[in-house]
VEXDOVEX-523914 format. One line per field, with one value per residue (C-alpha): residue number from 1; residue in one letter; x, y negated, z. Coordinates in steps of 0.5 Angstrom, whole numbers, plus 500, padded with zeros to 3 digits. Layout:
REM VEXDOVEX-523914
pos = NUM|... .
code = a|... .
px = X|... .
py = Y|... .
pz = Z|... .
//
This chain:
REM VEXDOVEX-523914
pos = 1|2|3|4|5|6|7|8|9|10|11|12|13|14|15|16|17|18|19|20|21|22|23|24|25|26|27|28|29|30|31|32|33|34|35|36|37|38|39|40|41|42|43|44|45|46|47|48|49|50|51|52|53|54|55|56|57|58|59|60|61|62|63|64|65|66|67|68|69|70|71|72|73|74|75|76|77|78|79|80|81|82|83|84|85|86|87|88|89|90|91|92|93|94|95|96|97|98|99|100|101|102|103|104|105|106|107|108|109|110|111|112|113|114|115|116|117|118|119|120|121|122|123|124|125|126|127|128|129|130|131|132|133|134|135|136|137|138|139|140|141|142|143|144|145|146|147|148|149|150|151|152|153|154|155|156|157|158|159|160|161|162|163|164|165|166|167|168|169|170|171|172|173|174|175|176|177|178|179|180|181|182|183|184|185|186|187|188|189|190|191|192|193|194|195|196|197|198|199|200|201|202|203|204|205|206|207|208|209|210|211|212|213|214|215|216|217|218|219|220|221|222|223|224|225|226|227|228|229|230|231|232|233|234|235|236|237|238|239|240|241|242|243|244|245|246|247|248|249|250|251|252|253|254|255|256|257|258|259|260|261|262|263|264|265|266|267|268|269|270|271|272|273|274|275|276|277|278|279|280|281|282|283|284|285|286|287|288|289|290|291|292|293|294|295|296|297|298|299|300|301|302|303|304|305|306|307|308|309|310|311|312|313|314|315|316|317|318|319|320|321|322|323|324|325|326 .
code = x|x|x|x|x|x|x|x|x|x|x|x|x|x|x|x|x|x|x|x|x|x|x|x|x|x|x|x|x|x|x|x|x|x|x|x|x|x|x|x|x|x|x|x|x|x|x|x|x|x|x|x|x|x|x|x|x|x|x|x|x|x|x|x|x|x|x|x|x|x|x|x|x|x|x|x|x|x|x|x|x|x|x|x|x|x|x|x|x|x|x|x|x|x|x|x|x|x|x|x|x|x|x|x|x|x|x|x|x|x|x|x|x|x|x|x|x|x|x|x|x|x|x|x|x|x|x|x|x|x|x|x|x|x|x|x|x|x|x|x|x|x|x|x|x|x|x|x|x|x|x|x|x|x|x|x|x|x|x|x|x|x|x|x|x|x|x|x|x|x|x|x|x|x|x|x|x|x|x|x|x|x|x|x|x|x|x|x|x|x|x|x|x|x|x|x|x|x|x|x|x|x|x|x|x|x|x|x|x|x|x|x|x|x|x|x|x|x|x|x|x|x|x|x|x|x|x|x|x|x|x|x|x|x|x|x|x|x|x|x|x|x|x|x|x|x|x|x|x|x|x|x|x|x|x|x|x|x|x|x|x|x|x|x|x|x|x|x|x|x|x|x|x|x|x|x|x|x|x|x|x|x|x|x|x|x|x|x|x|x|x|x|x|x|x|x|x|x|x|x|x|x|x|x|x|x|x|x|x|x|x|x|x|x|x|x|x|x|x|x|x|x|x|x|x|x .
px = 155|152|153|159|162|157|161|167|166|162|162|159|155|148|143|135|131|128|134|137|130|132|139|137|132|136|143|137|137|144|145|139|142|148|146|142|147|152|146|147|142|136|139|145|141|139|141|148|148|147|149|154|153|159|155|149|153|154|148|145|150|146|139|140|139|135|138|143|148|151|159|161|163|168|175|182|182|176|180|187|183|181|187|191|187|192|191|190|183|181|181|177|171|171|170|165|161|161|158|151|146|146|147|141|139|136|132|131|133|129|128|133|138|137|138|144|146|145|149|154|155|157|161|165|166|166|171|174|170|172|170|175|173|172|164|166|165|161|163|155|148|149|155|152|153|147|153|155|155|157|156|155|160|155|149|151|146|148|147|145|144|137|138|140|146|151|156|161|156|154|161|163|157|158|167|164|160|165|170|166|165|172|174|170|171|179|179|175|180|186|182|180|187|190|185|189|183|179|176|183|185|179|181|188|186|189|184|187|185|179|177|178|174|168|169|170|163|160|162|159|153|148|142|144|148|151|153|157|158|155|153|158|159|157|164|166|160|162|169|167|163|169|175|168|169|177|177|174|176|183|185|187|188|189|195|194|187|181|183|178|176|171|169|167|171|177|177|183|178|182|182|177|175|169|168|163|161|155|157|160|165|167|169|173|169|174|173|176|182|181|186|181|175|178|180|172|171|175|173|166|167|171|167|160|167|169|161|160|167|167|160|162|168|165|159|164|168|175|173|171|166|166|171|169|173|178 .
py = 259|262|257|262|254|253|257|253|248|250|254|260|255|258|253|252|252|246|241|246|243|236|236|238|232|227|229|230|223|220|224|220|213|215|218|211|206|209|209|217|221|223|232|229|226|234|241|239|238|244|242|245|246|243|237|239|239|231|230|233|229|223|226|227|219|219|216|218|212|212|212|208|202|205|202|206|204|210|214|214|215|222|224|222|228|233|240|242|236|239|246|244|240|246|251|246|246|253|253|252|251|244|237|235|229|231|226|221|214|208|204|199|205|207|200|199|206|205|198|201|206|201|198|203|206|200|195|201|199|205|207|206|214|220|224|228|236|240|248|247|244|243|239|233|228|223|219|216|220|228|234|242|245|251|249|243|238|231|228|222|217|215|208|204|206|202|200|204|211|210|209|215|220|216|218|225|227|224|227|234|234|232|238|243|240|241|247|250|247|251|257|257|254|260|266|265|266|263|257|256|254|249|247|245|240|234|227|225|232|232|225|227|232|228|221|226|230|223|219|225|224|230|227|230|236|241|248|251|247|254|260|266|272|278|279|273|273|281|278|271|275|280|275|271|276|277|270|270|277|278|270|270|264|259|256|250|246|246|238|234|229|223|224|230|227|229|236|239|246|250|252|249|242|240|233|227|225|231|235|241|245|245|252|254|257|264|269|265|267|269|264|259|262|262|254|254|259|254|248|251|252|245|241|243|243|236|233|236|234|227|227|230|226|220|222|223|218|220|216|210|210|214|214|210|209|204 .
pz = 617|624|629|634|634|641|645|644|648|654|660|663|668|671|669|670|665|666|667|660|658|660|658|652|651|654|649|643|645|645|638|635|637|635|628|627|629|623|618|617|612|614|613|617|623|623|624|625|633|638|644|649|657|659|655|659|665|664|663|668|673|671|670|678|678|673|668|661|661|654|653|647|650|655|655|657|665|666|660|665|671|669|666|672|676|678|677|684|684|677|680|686|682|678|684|685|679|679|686|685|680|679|683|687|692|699|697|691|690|692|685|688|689|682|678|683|680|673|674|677|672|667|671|673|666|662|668|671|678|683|690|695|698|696|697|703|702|706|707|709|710|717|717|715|720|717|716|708|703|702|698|700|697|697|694|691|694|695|702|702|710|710|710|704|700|700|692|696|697|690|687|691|687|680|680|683|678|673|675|675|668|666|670|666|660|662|664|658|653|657|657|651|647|652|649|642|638|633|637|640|633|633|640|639|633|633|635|627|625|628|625|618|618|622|617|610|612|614|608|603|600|603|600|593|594|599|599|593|585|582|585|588|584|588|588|591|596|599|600|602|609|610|609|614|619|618|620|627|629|627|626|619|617|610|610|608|609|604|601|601|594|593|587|582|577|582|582|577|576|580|586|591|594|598|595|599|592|593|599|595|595|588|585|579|573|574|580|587|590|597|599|597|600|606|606|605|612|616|614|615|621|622|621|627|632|630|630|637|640|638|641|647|648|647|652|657|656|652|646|646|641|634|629|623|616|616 .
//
């Protein structure tokens, strides 16, 4: 399957090359520790990822203070402070975002700036400590009266006073840069769920759903298999790459999902199954149906989405760690 599922969760924000660079080494990261911590098979750890810009917004935010502040620990406080924003206070931090290239600090931190900066962060995700105020918003450079801590909306620099920065001023900067991710990860579900496409589907997942996949694909065994049970007739794979294009061109969908089984031994022989035995889709030895060649294109196309979204949520804080099997 080609990897149109990138687009899904990201938007059309302008970004360097070199902080792509940055941001891409730094989600790289993430994903490997994440990958570790639940014992993954190696050919699980690679390939699977690609990472979205609007994830790439998240972590340039923090690679503006040098640092990349993992989200797996995050209880509900931070959760409810993000989806409490009113539509109005979205629509702003995404004008915001799409205002320039990427948030940057007229000067650097000091080292002590950025250790306050980092403990902060884990308290305000973990505990819910938030600042009193808000980052005053700047129409321009020369607004700035030297005093706290302001944004100009035109270049998207972070002014900050050339004194010591107070917890206040470094709250302030760490909600702002949350809240501008969140923002552009809301608006680009709503446009996405809006255009009533292939993505849309995707998008409109329940997290049960989006959890099913995750843990059916996580649990099978990529070590010894993968792909079909036997090779596609030529039938069925000229079929398989029309009913493919049909499937995101025109929204022809299955009507039921593909069903997932544990083990070989389950599979009836008719029909298709994806078993997490040896990660193949089991397929009858008579010619297969359209119908089940496209509950293969859509799981195909789920489970990229389900990786990259959990990810991402767990980045930004909707989740508060991966979904593990019960």
């Amino acid at each position: 399957m080609h990897n149109q599922h990138e687009d899904i969760l990201h938007q059309n924000l302008e970004i360097p090359e070199t902080v792509w660079k940055k941001a891409n080494a730094a989600f790289a990261q993430i994903h490997k520790e994440a990958a570790e911590k639940q014992n993954l098979p190696a050919r699980k750890k690679a390939g699977l990822f690609r990472l979205p810009k609007a994830a790439a917004a998240a972590i340039i935010c923090c690679l503006i203070c040098g640092t990349t502040a993992a989200a797996a620990g995050i209880i509900s406080l931070y959760r409810q402070r993000m989806e409490n924003m009113q539509k109005q206070e979205i629509e702003k931090f995404y004008q915001l975002a799409d205002a320039g290239e990427t948030n940057s600090l007229n000067r650097p931190f000091t080292a002590e700036e950025a250790n306050r900066y980092r403990v902060l962060t884990e308290e305000y995700e973990r505990n819910g400590l938030f600042p009193d105020g808000a980052l005053t918003v700047l129409s321009d450079a020369a607004s700035y009266s030297g005093l706290g801590v302001a944004i100009d909306a035109s270049t998207r620099t972070i002014y900050l006073p050339e004194g010591s920065l107070s917890d206040e001023e470094l709250l302030q900067i760490i909600d702002f840069n949350h809240k501008m991710t969140y923002s552009i990860y809301q608006t680009n579900q709503e446009r996405i769920l809006a255009r009533g496409d292939w993505e849309s589907r995707m998008a409109a997942m329940t997290d049960a759903e989006v959890e099913r996949i995750y843990l059916a694909y996580c649990a099978s065994n990529l070590e010894t298999g993968g792909g079909f049970s036997r090779e596609l007739s030529q039938s069925e794979s000229r079929r398989y790459e029309e009913l493919n294009a049909r499937y995101e061109s025109e929204g022809l969908y299955p009507e039921q999902e593909l069903p997932v089984i544990k083990t070989l031994a389950e599979y009836t022989g008719s029909g298709a199954a994806f078993c997490e035995e040896n990660s193949e889709y089991c397929l009858p030895d008579g010619e297969i149906s359209d119908f089940a060649l496209l509950q293969i294109i859509d799981f195909e196309h789920k489970i990229p989405y389900c990786f990259d979204r959990i990810h991402y949520e767990v980045l930004i804080g909707l989740r508060e760690g991966y979904p593990a099997a019960k």
